[in-house]
VEXDREN-2710 file (C-alpha; in Angstrom, 1 decimal):
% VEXDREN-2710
k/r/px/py/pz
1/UNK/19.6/59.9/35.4
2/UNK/21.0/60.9/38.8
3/UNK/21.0/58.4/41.6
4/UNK/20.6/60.3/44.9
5/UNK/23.4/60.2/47.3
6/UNK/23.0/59.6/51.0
7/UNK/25.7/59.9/53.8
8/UNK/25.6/56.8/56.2
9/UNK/25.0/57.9/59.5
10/UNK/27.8/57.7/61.7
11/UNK/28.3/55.1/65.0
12/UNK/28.3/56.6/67.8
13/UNK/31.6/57.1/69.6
14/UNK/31.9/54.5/72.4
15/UNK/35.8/55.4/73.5
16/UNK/36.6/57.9/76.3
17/UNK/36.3/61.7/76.4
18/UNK/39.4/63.9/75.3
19/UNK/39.2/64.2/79.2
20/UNK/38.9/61.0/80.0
21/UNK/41.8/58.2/80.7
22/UNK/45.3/58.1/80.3
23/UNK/46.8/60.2/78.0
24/UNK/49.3/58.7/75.2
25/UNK/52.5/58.5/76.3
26/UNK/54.0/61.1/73.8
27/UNK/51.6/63.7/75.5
28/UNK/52.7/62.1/79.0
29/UNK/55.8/63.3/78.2
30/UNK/55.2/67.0/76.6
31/UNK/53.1/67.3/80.0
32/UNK/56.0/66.4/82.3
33/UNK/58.0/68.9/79.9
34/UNK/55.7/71.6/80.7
35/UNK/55.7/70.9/84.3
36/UNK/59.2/70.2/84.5
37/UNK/60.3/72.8/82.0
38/UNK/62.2/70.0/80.1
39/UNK/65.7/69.4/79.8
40/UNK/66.3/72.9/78.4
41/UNK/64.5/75.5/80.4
42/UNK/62.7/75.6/82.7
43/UNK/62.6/74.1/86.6
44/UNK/64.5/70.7/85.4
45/UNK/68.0/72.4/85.2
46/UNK/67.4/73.8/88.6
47/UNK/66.5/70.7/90.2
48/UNK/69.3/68.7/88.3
49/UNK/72.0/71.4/89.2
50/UNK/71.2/72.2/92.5
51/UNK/72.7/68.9/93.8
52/UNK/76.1/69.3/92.4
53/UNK/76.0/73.2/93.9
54/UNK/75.6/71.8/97.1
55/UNK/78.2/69.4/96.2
56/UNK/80.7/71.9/95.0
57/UNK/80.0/74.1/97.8
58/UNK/80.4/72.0/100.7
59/UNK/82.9/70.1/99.1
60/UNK/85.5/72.8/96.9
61/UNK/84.5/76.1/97.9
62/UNK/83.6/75.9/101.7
63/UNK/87.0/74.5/102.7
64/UNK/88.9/77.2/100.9
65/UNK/86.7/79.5/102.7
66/UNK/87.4/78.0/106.1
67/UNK/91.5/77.8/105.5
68/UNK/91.1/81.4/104.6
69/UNK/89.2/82.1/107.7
70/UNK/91.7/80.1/109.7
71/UNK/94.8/81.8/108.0
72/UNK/93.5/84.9/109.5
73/UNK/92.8/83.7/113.2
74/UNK/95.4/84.3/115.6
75/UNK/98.2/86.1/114.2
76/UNK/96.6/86.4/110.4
77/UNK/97.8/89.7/110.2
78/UNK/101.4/89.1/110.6
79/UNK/101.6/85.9/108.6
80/UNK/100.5/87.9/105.7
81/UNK/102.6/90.6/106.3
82/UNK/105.5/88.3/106.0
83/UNK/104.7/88.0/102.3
84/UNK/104.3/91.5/101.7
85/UNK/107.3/92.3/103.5
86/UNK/109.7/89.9/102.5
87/UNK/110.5/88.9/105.8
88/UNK/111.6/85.1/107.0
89/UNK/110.9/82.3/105.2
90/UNK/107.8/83.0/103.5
91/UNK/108.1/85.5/100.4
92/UNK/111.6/82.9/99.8
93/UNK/109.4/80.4/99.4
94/UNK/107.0/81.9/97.2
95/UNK/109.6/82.9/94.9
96/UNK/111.1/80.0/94.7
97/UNK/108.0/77.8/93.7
98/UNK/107.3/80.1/91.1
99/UNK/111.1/80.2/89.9
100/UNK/110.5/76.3/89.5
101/UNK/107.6/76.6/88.2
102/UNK/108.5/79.0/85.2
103/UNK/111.9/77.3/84.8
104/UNK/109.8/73.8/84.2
105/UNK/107.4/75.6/82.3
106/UNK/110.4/76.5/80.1
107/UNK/112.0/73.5/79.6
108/UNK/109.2/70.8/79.3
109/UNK/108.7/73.1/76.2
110/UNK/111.4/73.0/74.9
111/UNK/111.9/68.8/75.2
112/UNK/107.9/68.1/74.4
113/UNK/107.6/70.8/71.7
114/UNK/111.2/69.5/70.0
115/UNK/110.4/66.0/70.5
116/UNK/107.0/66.3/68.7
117/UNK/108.4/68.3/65.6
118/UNK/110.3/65.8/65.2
119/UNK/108.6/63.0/65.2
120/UNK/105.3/64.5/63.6
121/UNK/107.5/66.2/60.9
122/UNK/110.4/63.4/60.1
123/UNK/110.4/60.0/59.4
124/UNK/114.0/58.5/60.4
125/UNK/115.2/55.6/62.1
126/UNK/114.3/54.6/65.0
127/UNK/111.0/57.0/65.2
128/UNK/108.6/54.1/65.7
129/UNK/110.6/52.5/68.9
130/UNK/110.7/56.5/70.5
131/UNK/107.1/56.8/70.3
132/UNK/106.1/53.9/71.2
133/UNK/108.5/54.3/74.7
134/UNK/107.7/58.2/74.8
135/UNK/105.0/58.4/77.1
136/UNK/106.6/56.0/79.8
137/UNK/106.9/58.7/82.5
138/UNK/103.4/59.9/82.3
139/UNK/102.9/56.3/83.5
140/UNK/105.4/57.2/86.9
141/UNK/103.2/58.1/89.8
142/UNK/104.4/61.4/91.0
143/UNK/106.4/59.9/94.1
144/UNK/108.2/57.1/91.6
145/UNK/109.0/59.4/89.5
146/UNK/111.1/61.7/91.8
147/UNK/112.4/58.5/93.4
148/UNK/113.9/56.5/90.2
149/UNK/115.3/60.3/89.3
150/UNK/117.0/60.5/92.8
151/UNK/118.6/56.9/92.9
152/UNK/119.5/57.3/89.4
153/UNK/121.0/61.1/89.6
154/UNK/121.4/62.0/92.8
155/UNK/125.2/62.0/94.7
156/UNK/124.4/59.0/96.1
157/UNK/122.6/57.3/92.5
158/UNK/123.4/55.1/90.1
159/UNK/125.2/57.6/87.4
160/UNK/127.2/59.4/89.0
161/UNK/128.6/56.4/91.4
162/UNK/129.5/55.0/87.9
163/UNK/131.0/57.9/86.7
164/UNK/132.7/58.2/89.8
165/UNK/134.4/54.7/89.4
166/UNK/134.8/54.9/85.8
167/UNK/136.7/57.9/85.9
168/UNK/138.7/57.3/89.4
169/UNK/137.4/60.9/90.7
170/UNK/137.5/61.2/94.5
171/UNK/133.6/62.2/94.5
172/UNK/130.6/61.7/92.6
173/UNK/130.5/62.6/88.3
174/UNK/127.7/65.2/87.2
175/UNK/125.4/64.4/90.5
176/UNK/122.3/66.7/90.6
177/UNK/121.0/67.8/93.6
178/UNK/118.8/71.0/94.7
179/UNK/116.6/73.1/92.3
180/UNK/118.9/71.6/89.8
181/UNK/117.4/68.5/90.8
182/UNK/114.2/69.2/91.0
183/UNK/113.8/71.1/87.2
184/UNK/115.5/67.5/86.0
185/UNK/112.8/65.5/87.8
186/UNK/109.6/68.1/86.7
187/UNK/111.1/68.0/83.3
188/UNK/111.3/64.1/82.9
189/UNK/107.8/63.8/83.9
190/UNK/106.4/66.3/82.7
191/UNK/107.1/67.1/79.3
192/UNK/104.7/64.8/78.2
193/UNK/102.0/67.7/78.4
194/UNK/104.0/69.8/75.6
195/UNK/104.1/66.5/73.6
196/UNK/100.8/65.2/73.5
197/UNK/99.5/69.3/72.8
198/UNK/101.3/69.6/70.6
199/UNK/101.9/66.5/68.3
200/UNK/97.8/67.0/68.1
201/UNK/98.6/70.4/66.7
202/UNK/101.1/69.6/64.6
203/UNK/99.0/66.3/63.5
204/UNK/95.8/68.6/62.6
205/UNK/98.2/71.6/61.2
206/UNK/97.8/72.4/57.3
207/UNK/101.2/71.9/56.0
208/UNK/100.0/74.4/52.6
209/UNK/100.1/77.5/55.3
210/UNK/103.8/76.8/56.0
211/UNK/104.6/76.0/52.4
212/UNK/103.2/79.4/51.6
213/UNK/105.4/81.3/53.6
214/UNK/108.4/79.6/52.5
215/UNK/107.1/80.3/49.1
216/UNK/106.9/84.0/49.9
217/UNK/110.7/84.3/50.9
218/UNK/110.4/83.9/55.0
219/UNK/112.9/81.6/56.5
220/UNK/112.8/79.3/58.9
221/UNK/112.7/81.5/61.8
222/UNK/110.2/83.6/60.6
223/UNK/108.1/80.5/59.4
224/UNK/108.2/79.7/63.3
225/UNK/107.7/82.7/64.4
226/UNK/104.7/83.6/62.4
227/UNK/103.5/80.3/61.5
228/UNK/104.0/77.8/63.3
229/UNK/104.0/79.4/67.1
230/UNK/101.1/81.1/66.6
231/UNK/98.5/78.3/65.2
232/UNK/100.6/76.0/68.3
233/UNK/99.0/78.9/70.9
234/UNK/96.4/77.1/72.4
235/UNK/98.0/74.0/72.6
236/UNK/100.8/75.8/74.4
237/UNK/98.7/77.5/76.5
238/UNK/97.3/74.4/77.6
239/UNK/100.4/72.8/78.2
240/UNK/102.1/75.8/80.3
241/UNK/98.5/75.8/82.8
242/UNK/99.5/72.3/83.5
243/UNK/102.2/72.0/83.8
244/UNK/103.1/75.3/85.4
245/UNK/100.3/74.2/88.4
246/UNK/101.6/70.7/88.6
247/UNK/104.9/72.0/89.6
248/UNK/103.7/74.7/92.2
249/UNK/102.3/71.5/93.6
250/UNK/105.0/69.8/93.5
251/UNK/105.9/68.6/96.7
252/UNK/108.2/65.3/96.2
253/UNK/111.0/66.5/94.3
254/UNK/111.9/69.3/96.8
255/UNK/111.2/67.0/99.0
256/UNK/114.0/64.2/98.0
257/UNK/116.0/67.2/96.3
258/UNK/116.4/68.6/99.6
259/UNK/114.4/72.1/98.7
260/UNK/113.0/73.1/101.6
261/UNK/111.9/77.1/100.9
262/UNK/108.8/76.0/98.2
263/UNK/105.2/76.7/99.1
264/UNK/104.1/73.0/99.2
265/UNK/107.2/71.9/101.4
266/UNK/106.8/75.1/104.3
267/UNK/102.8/73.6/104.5
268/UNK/104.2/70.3/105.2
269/UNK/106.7/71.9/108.0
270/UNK/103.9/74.2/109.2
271/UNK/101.4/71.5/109.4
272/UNK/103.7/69.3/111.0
273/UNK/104.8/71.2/113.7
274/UNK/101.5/71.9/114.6
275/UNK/100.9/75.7/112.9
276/UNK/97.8/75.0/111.1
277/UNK/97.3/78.7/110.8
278/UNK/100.3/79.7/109.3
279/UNK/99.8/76.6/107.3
280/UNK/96.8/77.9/106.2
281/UNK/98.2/81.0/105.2
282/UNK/101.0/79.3/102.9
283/UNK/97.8/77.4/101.3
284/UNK/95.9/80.7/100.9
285/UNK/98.7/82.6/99.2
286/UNK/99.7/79.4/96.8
287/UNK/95.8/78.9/96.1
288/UNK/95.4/82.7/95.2
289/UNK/98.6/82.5/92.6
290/UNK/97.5/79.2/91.2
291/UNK/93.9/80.4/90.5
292/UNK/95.4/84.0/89.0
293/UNK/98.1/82.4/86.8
294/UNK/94.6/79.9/85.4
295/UNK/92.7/83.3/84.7
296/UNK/95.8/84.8/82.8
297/UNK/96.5/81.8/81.1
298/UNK/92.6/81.7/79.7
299/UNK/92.8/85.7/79.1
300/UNK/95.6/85.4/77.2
301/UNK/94.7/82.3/74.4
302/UNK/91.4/84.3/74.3
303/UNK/92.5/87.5/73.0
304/UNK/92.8/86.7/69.4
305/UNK/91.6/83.7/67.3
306/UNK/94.0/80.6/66.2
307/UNK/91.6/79.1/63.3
308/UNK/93.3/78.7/60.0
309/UNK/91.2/79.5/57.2
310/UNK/93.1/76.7/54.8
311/UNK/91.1/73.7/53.6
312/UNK/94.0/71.4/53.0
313/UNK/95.8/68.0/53.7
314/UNK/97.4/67.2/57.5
315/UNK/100.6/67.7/58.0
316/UNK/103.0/65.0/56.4
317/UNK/106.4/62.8/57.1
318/UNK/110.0/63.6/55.8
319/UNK/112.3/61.5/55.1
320/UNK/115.8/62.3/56.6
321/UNK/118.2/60.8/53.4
322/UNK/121.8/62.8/54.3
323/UNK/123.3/59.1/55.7
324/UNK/124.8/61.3/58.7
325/UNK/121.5/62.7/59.6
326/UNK/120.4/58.9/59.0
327/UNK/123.4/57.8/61.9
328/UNK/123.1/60.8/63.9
329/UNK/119.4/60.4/64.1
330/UNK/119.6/56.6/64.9
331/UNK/122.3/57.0/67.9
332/UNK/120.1/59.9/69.3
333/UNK/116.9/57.3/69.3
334/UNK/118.5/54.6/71.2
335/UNK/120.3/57.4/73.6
336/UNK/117.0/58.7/74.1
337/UNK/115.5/54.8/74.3
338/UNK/117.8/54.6/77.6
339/UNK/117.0/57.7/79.0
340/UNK/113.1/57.2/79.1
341/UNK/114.0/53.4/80.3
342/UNK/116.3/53.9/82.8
343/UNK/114.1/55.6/85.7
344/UNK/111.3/52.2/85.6
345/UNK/114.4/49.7/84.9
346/UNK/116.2/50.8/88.3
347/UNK/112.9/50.8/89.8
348/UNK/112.6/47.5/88.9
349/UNK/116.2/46.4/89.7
350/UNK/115.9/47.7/93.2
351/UNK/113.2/46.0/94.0
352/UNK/114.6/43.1/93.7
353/UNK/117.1/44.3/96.1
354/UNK/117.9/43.1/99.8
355/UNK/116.8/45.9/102.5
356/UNK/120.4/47.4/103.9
357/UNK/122.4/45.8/101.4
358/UNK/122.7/48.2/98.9
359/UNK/125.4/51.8/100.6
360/UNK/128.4/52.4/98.2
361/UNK/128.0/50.3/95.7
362/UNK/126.9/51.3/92.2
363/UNK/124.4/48.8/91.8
364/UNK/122.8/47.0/94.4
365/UNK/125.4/43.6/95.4
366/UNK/122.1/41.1/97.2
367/UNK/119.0/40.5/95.1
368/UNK/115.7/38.6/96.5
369/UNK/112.2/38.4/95.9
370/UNK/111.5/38.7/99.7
371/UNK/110.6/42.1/98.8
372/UNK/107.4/40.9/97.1
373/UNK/106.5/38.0/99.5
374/UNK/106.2/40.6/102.1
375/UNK/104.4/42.9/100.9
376/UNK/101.5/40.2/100.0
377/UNK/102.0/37.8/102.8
378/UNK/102.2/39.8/105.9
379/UNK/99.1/41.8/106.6
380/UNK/100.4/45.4/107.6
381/UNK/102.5/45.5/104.6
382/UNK/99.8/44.4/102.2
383/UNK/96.8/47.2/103.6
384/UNK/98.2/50.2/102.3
385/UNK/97.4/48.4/99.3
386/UNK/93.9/47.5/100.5
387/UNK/93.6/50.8/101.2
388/UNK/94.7/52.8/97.8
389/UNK/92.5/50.8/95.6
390/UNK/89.3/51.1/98.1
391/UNK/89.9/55.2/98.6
392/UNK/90.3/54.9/94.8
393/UNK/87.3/53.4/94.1
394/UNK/85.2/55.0/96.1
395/UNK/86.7/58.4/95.0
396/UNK/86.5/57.5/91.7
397/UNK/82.9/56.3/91.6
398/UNK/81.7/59.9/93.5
399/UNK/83.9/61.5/90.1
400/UNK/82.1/59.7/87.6
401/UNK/78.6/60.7/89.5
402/UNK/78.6/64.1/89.6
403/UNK/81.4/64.7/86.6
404/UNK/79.1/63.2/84.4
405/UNK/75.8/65.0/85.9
406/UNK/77.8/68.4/85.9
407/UNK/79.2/67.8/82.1
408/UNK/75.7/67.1/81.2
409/UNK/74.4/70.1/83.2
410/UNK/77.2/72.3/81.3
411/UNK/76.6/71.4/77.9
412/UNK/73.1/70.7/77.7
413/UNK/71.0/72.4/79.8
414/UNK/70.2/76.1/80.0
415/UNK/70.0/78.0/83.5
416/UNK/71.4/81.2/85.1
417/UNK/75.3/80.2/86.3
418/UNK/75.9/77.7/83.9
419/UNK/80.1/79.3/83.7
420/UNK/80.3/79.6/87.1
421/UNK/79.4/75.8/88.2
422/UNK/82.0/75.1/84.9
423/UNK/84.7/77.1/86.6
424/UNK/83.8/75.7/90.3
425/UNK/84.2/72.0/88.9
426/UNK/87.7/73.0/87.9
427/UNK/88.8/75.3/90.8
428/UNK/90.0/72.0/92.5
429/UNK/92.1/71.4/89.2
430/UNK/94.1/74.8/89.8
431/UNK/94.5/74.2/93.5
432/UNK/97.8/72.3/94.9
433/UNK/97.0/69.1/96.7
434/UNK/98.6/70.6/99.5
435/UNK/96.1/73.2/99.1
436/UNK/93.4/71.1/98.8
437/UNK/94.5/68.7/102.1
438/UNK/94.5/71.4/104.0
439/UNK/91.1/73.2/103.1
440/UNK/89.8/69.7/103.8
441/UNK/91.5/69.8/107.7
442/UNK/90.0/73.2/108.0
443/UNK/86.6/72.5/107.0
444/UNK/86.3/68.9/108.8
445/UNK/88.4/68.9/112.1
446/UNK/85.0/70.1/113.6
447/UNK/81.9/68.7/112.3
448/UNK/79.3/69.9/109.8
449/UNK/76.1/69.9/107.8
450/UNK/78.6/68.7/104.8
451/UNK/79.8/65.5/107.3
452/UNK/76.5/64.9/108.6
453/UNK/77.6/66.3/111.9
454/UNK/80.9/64.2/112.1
455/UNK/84.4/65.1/112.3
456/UNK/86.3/63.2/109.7
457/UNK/89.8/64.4/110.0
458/UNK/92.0/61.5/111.4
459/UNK/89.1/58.9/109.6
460/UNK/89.2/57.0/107.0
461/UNK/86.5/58.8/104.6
462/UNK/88.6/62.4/104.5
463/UNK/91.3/60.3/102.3
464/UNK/88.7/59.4/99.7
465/UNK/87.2/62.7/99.9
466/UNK/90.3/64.0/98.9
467/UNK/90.7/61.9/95.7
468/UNK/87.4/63.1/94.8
469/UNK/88.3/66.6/95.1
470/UNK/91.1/66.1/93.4
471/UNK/90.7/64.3/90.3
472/UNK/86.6/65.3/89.9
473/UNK/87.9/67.7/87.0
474/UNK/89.3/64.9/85.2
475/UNK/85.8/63.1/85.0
476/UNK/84.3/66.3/84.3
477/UNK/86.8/67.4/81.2
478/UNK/86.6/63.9/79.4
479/UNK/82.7/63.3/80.0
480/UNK/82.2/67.3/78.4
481/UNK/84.6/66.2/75.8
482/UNK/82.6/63.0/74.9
483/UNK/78.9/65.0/75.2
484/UNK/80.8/67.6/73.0
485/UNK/80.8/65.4/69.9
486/UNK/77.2/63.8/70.3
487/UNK/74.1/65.4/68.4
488/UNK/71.9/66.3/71.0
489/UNK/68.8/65.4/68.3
490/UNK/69.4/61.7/69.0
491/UNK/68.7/62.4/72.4
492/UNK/65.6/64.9/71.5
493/UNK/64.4/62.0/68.7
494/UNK/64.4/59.4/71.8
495/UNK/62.2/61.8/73.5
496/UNK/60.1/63.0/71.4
497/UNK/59.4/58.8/70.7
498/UNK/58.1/58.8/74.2
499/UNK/61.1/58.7/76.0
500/UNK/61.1/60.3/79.4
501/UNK/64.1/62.1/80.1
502/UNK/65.9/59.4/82.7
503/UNK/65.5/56.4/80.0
504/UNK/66.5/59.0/76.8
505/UNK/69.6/60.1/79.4
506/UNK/70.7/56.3/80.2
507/UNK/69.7/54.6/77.2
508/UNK/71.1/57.1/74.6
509/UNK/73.5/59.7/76.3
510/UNK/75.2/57.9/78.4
511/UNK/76.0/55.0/76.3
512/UNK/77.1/57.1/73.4
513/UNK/79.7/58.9/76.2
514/UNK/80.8/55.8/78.1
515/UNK/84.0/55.2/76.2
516/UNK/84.6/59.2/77.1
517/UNK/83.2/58.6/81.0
518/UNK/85.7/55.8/81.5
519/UNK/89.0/57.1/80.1
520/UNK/88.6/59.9/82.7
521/UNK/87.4/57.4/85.1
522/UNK/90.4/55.0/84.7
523/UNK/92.4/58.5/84.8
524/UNK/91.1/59.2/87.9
525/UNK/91.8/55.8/89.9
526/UNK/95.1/56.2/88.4
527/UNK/96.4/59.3/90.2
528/UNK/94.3/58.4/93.3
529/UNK/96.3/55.2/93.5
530/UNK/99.9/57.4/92.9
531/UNK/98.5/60.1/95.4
532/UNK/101.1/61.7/98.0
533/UNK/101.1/65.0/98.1
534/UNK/97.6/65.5/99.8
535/UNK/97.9/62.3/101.2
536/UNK/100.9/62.9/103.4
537/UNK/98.8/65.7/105.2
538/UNK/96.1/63.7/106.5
539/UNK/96.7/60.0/106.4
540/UNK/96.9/58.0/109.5
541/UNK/98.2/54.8/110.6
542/UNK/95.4/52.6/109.6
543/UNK/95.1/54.7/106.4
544/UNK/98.2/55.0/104.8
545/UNK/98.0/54.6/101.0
546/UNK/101.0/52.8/98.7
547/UNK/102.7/55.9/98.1
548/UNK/102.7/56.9/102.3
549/UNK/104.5/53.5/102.3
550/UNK/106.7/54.1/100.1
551/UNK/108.3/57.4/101.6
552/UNK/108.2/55.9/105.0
553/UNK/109.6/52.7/103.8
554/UNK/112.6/55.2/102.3
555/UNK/112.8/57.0/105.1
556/UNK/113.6/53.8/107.2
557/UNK/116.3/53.2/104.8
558/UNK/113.6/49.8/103.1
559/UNK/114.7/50.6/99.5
560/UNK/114.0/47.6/97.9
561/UNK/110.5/47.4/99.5
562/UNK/109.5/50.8/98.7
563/UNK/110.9/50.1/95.1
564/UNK/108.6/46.8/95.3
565/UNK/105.5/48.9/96.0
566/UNK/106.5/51.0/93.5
567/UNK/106.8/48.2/91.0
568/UNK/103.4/47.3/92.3
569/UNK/102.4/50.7/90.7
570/UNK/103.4/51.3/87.5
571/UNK/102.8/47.3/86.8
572/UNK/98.9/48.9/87.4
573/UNK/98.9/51.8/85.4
574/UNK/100.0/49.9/82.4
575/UNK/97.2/48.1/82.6
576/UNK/95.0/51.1/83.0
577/UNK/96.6/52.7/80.1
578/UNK/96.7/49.1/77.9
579/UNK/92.5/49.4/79.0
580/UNK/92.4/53.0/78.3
581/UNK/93.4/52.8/74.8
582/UNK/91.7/50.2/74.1
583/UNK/88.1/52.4/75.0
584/UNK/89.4/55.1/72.3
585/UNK/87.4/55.5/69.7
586/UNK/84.1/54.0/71.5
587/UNK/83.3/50.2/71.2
588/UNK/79.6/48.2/71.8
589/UNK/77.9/50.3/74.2
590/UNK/78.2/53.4/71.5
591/UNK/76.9/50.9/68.3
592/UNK/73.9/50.0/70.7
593/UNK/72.8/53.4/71.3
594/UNK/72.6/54.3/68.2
595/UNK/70.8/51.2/67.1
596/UNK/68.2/52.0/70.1
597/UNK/67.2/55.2/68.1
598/UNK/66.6/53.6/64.9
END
């Protein structure tokens, strides 16, 4: 028997219309997608990016304009000539920076590529103490650097004095002094760019590739040649831009070398005595070099591919067993122990030094720590360094703003000029600091829409402006870096969740880069408190960072001040460095983020 069946009727549906009241928030958010085209198309890149284009205009790319413009006023014409032609001072100069520049290139090679061979490749004594001491001149502001070099080296330093005595000579043992100089001091302090490239090569490098081609017959030589050289490219290539634009920049070892006919030295003069236009056109020229020898450098690690194709284990240790390698190599450590110590330890000693005291001797006779007291007791010694760590600051803060928004905007979002805004954010990276001071003076000795309509040459904010300038690249490169390793479907799951794109951004992004964003942050405040070279150009007297100090401090024959200040600064960047490393590898802030997504 079949039992009918009924359908209950239905209630009747007392919630709001489809078109009534707020919508969930998941459809909130694909509606402020489809207005705001999201974060990977539509408006939203444009309204994101076209803050940091104004930014990098008025900022990077207007200046250079104006010191162009500026280089041609007046008697434009001729100044260029004068590089064409050859004639006076100026195609000297030219030729002479890039001499210096190619001849460090060269030789930090040849030291950071030989010193990471061997201490990726062989295990022998005293390899744990070298690389733990290795990187100490990285940690030498720029100015310290050339200074420990010059009172140790020099024909008045430390070495050759000794010598001297030791040997009973009538003048000074082995004393460097010119471009000689100046190629000891660039290499010193710079091969730590070949090092770190390539010992992260070498460290990453298949050692079944090279084992192969041993295997086949090819000897050392060709191993290197073939082998080794070839998969080390990039790494080279990254080295050589550095280093090759840090020297063209250089401006303290000619200056204490007593090089006067280099690019960054005639600005100085020019600006000095008061030709800003011919200054401008030594700033012009070394800008246009700098930014060439960048594109040729990218044009040539981009013609052919690097990749290895092999699946196998990193590269390994050998053991050095001949007992004279064993010896040899244990002398050579603690020799080369001494020689990265010596430039901080004779900072240090002379710092301790009494002002005046110290002519002929070899080491200084009359030690005090008066040097110290000053410099923290009375108050026009102690504000240039007030004013380093507040032009750092605020320098460093603008960096981590927009290098962070302009990394995001590079790697994440999609919009017409995406390579161009990467290669503006690193123009300033290429550009001297010489280079850079003076597009600054160009663009702000008159006021602007960029300066609100003031003049801010001779004030305070130009200083931190050109920190920011300066060292913005660094923020940029480690934040991309960071963003480069993080799935961007954490940050797509958070929004899809409900997310709108400012929480997803600060809650997920950010935190997962943070130990990226503060390594180049830390780098940054680091170099602004060692700046000099754009400094000198457009400091004042109420503005005068530590390293402004320091040389005038030299220059009134106050050593062991200036060597106190300089103390002062390397004591800080070990701490930044001891902090820095400590951030590697992320910590808390990373571990929440990704709990937040689960």
């Amino acid at each position: 028997m079949s039992v009918p069946t009924t359908t209950a009727p239905q209630p009747p549906r007392t919630g709001p219309s489809r078109s009534a009241g707020p919508a969930p928030a998941g459809r909130r958010s694909r509606l402020a997608d489809r207005l705001l085209g999201g974060a990977g198309g539509g408006w939203f890149p444009y309204l994101l990016v076209l803050p940091l284009v104004l930014v990098l205009w008025g900022y990077v790319v207007q200046p250079m304009l104006a010191t162009f413009a500026q280089s041609a006023d007046g008697d434009g014409v001729d100044n260029y000539t004068a590089f064409l032609s050859g004639a006076g001072v100026a195609r000297s100069s030219l030729l002479t920076s890039l001499g210096i520049s190619a001849g460090s290139v060269l030789l930090c090679g040849v030291v950071g590529v030989a010193m990471a061979f061997l201490l990726k490749r062989f295990a022998f004594p005293g390899r744990r103490l070298i690389e733990a001491i290795i990187l100490v001149p990285a940690a030498l502001p720029p100015l310290i650097g050339a200074i420990s070099f010059q009172l140790l080296y020099s024909e008045t330093g430390i070495l050759p004095r000794g010598l001297q005595q030791l040997f009973g000579t009538e003048n000074p043992v082995l004393p460097f002094d010119g471009i000689a100089g100046v190629l000891v001091v660039h290499t010193f302090t710079m091969y730590p760019f070949f090092y770190l490239a390539a010992s992260a090569a070498l460290a990453g490098m298949d050692p079944s590739v090279e084992e192969a081609a041993y295997n086949l017959g090819a000897g050392r030589v060709r191993v290197w040649r073939t082998v080794l050289l070839p998969m080390l490219t990039p790494a080279l290539v990254s080295a050589s831009l550095l280093v090759f634009m840090t020297s063209l920049a250089s401006y303290t070892a000619p200056l204490l070398f007593g090089v006067d006919r280099t690019m960054t030295m005639q600005i100085y003069i020019n600006r000095t005595n008061g030709d800003l236009p011919m200054a401008s056109t030594y700033a012009s020229v070394l800008g246009v070099v700098s930014v060439l020898f960048l594109l040729g450098m990218r044009w040539y690690e981009g013609r052919r591919s690097y990749r290895s194709q092999s699946k196998g284990v990193s590269a390994y240790r050998r053991e050095i067993r001949n007992p004279v390698g064993r010896w040899l190599a244990l002398v050579g450590s603690l020799l080369a122990t001494v020689v990265l110590l010596a430039p901080v330890a004779t900072i240090a000693v002379v710092a301790f030094s009494v002002d005046g005291s110290w002519t002929t001797q070899v080491l200084p006779s009359d030690y005090t720590m008066e040097n110290f007291v000053d410099i923290f007791t009375e108050p026009q010694a102690f504000q240039p360094i007030v004013n380093s760590l507040q032009m750092s600051l605020l320098a460093t803060a603008g960096c981590v703003v927009v290098g962070v928004l302009i990394a995001y905007a590079v790697r994440r979002l999609r919009f017409v000029g995406r390579g161009l805004l990467d290669v503006a954010v690193m123009l300033a990276w290429a550009l001297p600091g010489t280079v850079v001071a003076i597009n600054l003076i160009a663009a702000f000795s008159t006021g602007n829409a960029f300066s609100l309509g003031q003049v801010l040459v001779g004030t305070f904010w130009i200083m931190p402006l050109a920190y920011f300038v300066r060292f913005l690249p660094l923020v940029f490169r480690s934040s991309s870096a960071a963003l480069a390793q993080l799935d961007p479907s954490l940050e797509e799951a958070a929004r899809n969740l409900g997310a709108s794109w400012p929480r997803a951004f600060g809650s997920i992004t950010l935190r997962l880069m943070l130990p990226g964003v503060l390594a180049g942050a830390l780098l940054a405040f680091v170099h602004g408190v060692g700046e000099f070279v754009a400094s000198v150009l457009i400091y004042t007297a109420s503005t005068a960072p530590i390293s402004v100090a320091i040389n005038n401090r030299m220059y009134s024959f106050e050593i062991g001040t200036a060597a106190a200040y300089g103390m002062l600064q390397v004591a800080l960047i070990f701490v930044v460095m001891v902090v820095s490393g400590r951030l590697e590898g992320g910590g808390r802030a990373s571990r929440e983020a990704a709990r937040w997504t689960n």
